[in-house]
C-alpha positions in Angstrom: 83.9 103.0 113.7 83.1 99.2 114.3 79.4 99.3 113.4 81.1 101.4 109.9 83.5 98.6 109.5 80.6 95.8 110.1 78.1 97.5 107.9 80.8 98.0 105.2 81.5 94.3 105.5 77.6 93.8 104.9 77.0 95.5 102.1 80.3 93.8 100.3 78.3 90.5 100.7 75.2 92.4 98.9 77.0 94.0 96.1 79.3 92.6 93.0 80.3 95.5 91.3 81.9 97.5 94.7 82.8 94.8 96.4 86.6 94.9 96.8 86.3 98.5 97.3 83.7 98.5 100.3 85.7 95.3 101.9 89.1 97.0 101.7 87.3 99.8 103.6 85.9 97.5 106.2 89.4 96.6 106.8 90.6 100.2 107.1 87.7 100.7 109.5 88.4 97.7 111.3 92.1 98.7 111.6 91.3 102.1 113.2 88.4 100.7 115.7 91.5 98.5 117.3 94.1 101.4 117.2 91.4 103.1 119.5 90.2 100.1 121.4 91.6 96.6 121.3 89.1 95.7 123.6 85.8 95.1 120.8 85.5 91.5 120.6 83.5 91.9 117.1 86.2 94.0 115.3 88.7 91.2 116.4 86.1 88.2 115.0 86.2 90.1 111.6 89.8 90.7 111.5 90.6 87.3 111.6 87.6 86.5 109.2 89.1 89.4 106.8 92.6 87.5 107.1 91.2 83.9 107.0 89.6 84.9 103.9 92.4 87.1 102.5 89.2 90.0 102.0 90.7 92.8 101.4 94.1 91.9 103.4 97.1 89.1 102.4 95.6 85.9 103.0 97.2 85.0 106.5 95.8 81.7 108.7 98.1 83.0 111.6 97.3 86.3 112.0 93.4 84.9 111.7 94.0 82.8 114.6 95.6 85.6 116.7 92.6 87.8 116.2 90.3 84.7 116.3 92.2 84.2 119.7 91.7 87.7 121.4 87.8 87.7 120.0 87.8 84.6 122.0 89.2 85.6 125.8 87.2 88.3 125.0 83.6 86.3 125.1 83.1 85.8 121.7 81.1 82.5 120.7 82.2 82.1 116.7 85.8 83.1 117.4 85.9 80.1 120.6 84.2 77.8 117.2 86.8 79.2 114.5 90.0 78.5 117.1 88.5 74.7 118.1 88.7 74.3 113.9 91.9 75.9 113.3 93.0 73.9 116.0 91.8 70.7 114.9 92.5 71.3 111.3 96.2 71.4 112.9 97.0 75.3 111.5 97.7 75.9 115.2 
């Protein structure tokens, strides 16, 4: 379901006429990969991208930075980056 989700998400970035339609089923994907397994660091690093972003999802920096947050204790690199710039942009 993830690698779904993340492929979704990369064909988005390659397309203009589908886009919103593949991204808001990257998000559904996404969704259902963490309602089996909140455990995936990388489904967690592009939730909080999809909310940081408001792709596909209400734009929301806080629910980014809890995702961003579990990617993170999780041993993800980008989400450790994305928290040190929320955090020093003061949005957390």
């Amino acid at each position: 379901m993830c690698n779904t989700a993340y492929l979704l998400f990369k064909l988005a970035a390659s397309q203009d006429q589908d886009k919103f339609e593949c991204l808001f089923d990257c998000a559904h994907y996404v969704r259902m990969c963490l309602d089996h397994n909140s455990q995936i660091r990388d489904a967690h690093f592009l939730m909080g991208y999809l909310y940081e972003n408001g792709l596909a999802v209400d734009k929301n920096l806080h629910a980014s930075f809890d995702h961003y947050s579990k990617a993170s204790n999780l041993g993800h690199i980008k989400a450790t980056t994305k928290m040190a710039h929320f955090l020093y942009s003061g949005i957390r």
